[in-house]
Each structure stands twice: as structure tokens, then as C-alpha cells.
C-alpha positions as YAML, in Angstrom:
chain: A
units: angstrom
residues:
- id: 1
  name: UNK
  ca: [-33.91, 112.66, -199.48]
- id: 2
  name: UNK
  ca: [-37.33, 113.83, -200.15]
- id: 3
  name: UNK
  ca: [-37.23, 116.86, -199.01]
- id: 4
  name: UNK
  ca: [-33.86, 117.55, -201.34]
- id: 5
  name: UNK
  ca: [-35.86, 116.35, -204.26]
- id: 6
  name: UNK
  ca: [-38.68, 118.55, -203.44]
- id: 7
  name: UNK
  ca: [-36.25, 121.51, -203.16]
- id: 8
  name: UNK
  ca: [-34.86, 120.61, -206.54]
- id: 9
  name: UNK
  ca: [-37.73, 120.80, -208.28]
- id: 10
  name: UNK
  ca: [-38.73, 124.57, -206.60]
- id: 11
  name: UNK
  ca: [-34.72, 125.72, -207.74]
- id: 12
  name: UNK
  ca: [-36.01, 124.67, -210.85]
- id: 13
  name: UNK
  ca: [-39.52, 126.46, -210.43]
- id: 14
  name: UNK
  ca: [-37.84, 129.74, -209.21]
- id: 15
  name: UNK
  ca: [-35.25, 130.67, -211.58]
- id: 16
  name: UNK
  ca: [-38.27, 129.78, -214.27]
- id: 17
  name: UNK
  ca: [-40.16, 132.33, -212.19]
- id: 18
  name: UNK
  ca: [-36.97, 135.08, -212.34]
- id: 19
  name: UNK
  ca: [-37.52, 135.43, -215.97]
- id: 20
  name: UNK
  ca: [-33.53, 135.63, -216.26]
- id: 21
  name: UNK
  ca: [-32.18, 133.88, -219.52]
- id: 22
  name: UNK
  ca: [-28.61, 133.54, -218.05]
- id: 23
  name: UNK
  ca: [-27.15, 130.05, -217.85]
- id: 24
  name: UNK
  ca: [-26.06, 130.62, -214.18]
- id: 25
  name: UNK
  ca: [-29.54, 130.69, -212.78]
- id: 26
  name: UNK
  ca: [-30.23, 127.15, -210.30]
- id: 27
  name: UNK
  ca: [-28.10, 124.89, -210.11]
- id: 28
  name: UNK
  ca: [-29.08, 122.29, -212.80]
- id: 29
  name: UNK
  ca: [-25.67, 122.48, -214.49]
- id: 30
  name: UNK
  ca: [-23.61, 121.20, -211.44]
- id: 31
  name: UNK
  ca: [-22.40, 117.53, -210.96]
- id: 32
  name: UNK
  ca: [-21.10, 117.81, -206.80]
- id: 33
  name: UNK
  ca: [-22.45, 118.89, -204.07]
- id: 34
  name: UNK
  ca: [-20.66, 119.71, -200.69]
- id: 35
  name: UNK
  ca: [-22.54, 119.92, -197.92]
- id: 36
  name: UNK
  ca: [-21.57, 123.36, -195.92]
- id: 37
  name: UNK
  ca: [-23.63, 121.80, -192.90]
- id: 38
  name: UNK
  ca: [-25.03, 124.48, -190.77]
- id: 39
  name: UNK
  ca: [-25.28, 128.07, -190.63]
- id: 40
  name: UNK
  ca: [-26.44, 130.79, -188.22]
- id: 41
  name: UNK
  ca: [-27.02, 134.66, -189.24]
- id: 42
  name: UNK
  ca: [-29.06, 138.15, -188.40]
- id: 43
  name: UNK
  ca: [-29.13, 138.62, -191.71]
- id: 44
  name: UNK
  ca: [-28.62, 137.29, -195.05]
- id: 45
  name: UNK
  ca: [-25.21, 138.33, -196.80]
- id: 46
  name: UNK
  ca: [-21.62, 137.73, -197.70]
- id: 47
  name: UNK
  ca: [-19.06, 136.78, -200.59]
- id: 48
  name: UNK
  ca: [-18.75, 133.32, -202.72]
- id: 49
  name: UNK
  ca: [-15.19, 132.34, -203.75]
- id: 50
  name: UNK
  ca: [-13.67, 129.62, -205.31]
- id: 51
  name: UNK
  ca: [-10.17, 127.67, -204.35]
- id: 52
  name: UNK
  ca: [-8.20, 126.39, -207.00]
- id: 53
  name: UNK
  ca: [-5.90, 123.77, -206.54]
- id: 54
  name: UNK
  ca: [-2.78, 125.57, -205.44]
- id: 55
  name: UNK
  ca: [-4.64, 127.31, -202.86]
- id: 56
  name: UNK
  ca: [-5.71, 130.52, -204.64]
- id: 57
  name: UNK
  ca: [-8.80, 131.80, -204.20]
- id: 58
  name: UNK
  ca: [-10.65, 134.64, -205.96]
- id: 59
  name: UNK
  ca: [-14.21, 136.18, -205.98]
- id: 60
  name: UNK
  ca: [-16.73, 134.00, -207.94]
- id: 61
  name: UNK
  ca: [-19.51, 136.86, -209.99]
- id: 62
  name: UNK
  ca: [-22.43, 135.71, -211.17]
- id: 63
  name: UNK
  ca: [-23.03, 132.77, -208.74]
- id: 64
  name: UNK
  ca: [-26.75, 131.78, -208.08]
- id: 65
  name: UNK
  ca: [-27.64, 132.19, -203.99]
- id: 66
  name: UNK
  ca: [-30.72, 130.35, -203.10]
- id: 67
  name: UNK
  ca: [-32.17, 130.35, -199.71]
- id: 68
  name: UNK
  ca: [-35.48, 128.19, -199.24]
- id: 69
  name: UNK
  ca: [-38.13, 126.67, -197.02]
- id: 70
  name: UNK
  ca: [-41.33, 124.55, -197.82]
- id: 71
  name: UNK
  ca: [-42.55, 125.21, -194.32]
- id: 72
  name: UNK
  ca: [-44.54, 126.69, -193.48]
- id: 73
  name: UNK
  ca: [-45.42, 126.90, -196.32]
- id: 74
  name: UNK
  ca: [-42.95, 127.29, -199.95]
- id: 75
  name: UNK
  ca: [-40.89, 130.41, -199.76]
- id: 76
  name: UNK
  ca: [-37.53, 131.41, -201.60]
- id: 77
  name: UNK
  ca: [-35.35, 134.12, -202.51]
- id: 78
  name: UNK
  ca: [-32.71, 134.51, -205.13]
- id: 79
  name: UNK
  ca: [-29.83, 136.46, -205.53]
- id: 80
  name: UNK
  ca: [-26.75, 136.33, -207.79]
- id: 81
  name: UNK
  ca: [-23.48, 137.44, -206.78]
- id: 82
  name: UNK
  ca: [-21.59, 141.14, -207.96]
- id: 83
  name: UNK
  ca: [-18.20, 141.32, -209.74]
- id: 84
  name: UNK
  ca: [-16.54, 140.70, -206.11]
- id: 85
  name: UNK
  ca: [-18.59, 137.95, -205.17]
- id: 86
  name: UNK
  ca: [-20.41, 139.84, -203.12]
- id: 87
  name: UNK
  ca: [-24.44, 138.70, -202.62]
- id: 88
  name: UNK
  ca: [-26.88, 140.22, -200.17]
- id: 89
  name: UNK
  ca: [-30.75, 138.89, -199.82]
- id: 90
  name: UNK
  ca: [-32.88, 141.39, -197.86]
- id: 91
  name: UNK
  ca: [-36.45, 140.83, -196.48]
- id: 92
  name: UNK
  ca: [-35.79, 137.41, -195.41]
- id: 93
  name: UNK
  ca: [-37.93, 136.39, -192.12]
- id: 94
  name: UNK
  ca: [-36.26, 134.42, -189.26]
- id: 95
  name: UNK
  ca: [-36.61, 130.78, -189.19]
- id: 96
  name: UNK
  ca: [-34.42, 127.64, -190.45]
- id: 97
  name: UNK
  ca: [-33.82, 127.50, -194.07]
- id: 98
  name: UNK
  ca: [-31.81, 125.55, -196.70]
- id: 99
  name: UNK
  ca: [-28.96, 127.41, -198.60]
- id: 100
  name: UNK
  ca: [-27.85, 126.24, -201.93]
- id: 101
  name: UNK
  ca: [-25.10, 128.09, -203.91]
- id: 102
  name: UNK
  ca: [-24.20, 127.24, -207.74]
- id: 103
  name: UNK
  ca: [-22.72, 128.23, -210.41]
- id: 104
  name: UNK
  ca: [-21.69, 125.92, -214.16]
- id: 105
  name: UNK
  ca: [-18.69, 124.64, -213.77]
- id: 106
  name: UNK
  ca: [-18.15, 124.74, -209.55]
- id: 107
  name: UNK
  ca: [-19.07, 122.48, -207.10]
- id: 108
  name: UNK
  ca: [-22.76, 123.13, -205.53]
- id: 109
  name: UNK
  ca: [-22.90, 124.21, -201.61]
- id: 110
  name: UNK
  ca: [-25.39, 123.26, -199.91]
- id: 111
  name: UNK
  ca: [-26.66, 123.02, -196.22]
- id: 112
  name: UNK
  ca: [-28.84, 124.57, -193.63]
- id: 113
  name: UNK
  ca: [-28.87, 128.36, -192.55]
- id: 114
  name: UNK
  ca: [-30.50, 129.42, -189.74]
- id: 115
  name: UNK
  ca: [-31.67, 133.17, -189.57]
- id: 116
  name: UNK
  ca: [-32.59, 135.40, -186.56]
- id: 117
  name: UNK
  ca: [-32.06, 138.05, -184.04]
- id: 118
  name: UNK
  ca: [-30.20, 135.87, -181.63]
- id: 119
  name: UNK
  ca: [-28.02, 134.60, -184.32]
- id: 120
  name: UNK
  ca: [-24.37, 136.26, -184.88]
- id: 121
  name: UNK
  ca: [-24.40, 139.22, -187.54]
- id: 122
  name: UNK
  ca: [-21.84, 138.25, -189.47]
- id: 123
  name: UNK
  ca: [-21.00, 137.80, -193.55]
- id: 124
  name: UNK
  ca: [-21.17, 134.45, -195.03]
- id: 125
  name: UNK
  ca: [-18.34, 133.27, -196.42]
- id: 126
  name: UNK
  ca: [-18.39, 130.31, -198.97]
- id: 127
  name: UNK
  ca: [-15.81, 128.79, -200.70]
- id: 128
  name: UNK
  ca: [-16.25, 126.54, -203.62]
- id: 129
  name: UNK
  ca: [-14.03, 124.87, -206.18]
- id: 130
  name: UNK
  ca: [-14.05, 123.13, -210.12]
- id: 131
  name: UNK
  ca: [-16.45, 120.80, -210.63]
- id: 132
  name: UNK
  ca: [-14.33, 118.12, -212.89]
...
């Protein structure tokens, strides 16, 4: 629980940090999170949709992608999604790390993401829905 906390606060702390003015930057607006549990990838990329009700789904722009670590020491990068979803977060060293993806008005993802060489090289997908 602490270590969520502590990761709040530097979501918080980085999109201060990304000068961007844009609503959609962390995940402060968001009232559920789902857990995505865990992760494994060569490298960090893929596509954020959401699920509607009737089982639609459709690319979800302008979604905030946060991948973060306080050890060894703090490090995060930030990305937001393209008009099909679409996110990709280059330079990112190998090691276990926390994922959190948000956006107003859809449930939060969260969970842990493991990145290295002898991890699969695949696209993430993540599918999120309203947040009522």
C-alpha cells in the first residue's frame, strides 16, 4: 500500500514535470482501478482500447502510459497514446516496473511489467472501460 501511495504522488510529480496543460496527463481524474497483474516485454509498446458494454471496442487517443520504478532509485517515463491508440516508450532499461494507464472518464490499469531481453517481444494490449 505504501509503495502505491508513493507512486501516486511521483504520477503526480511527473506529469507536473511534462509541462503538458492537457487534462489527460496522470491519472488523478480516475475513480477505479483494475489491476492488469503482470506483464513481461523486450520492449515497451502497444495499443490502449476501451470495451463498451455491448462488447465494442475502439482505440482510446490521448491516454496517459506511465511506466515507473523507485528502485533503484526513482525513474519514469511517460507517453500518451496516438489517434489509434497506439503508445510506444523507448529507452527504457530492463528490470521490473509498475505500469499505470489512465485516461478521465475510464477505468485506471494498473499492474506490474517486467522488461528484458529474455522476455517475449510482443505489443501490449490493454483494454479498459467507463469509469461510472
Amino acid at each position: 500500500m505504501f509503495l502505491r501511495g508513493l507512486t501516486a504522488l511521483l504520477f503526480v510529480a511527473v506529469a507536473v514535470q511534462t509541462h503538458d496543460t492537457s487534462p489527460s496527463v496522470g491519472c488523478r481524474n480516475t475513480h477505479e482501478w483494475v489491476d492488469i497483474a503482470n506483464l513481461a516485454t523486450a520492449s515497451v509498446g502497444g495499443f490502449v482500447e476501451v470495451r463498451y458494454a455491448g462488447g465494442d471496442a475502439a482505440p482510446l487517443p490521448e491516454t496517459t502510459v506511465i511506466v515507473a520504478r523507485v528502485e533503484p532509485f526513482i525513474q519514469a517515463y511517460v507517453a500518451q497514446t496516438d489517434e489509434r491508440g497506439e503508445f510506444r516508450i523507448s529507452g527504457v532499461p530492463d528490470g521490473r516496473w509498475r505500469i499505470n494507464v489512465c485516461k478521465a472518464g475510464f477505468k485506471t490499469l494498473e499492474g506490474n511489467l517486467t522488461v528484458g531481453d529474455k522476455a517475449p517481444d510482443r505489443q501490449l494490449r490493454l483494454t479498459t472501460e467507463l469509469d461510472w
